[in-house]
N, C-alpha and C positions, 0 to 999 in steps of 0.2 A: 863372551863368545870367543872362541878360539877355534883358527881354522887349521887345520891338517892336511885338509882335500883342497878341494878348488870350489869356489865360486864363484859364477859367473853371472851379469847381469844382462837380462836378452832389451833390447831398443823395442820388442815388441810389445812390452809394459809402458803408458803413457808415465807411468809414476809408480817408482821403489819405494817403499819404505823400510827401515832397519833402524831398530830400538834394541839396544844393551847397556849393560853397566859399562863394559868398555868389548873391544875389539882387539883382540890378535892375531892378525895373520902370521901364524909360527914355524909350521914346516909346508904351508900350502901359498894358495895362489887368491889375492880376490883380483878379479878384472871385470872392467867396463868396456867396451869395443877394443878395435886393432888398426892399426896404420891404415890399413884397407878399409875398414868398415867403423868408423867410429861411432861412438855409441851418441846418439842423438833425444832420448829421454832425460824424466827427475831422477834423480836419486835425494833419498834425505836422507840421512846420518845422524841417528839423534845417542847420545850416550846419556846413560839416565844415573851412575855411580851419582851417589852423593855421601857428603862428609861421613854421615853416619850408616854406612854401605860397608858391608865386612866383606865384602867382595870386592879387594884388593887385587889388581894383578900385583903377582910377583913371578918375575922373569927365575932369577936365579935368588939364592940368599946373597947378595950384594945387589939387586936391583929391586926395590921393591916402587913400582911404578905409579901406585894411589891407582886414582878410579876415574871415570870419565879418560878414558884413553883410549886412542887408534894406536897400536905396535904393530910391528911390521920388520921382523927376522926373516921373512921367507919369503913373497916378492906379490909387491904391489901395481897394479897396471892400470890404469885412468887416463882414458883416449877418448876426448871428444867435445 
């Protein structure tokens, strides 16, 4: 998964879930609450990439990241 936009997680879900080979937040935003309002729910995070997963992040051709990963070039926010 690879984000661009924004994602936001609302507190009014008792429980998130999110299953990918890996995670890139690359030119966008993921967040969970704000100083004001923190986010008070689950979230689970599951990465599912494994060894034999040809679904590689690769950042640039000098970074090539493997699989089961959270990246994070563009901006992460987790409040609560």
């Amino acid at each position: 998964m690879t984000i661009d936009g924004t994602v936001s997680f609302s507190s009014t879900n008792n429980y998130t879930n999110v299953s990918a080979d890996y995670i890139w937040v690359r030119l966008g935003n993921l967040t969970a609450g704000t100083p004001g309002n923190p986010y008070t729910s689950y979230i689970d995070i599951y990465l599912t990439g494994g060894i034999l997963t040809s679904k590689n992040l690769v950042i640039d051709s000098f970074i090539d990241a493997g699989n089961k990963v959270l990246a994070v070039t563009g901006n992460l926010s987790l409040i609560g």
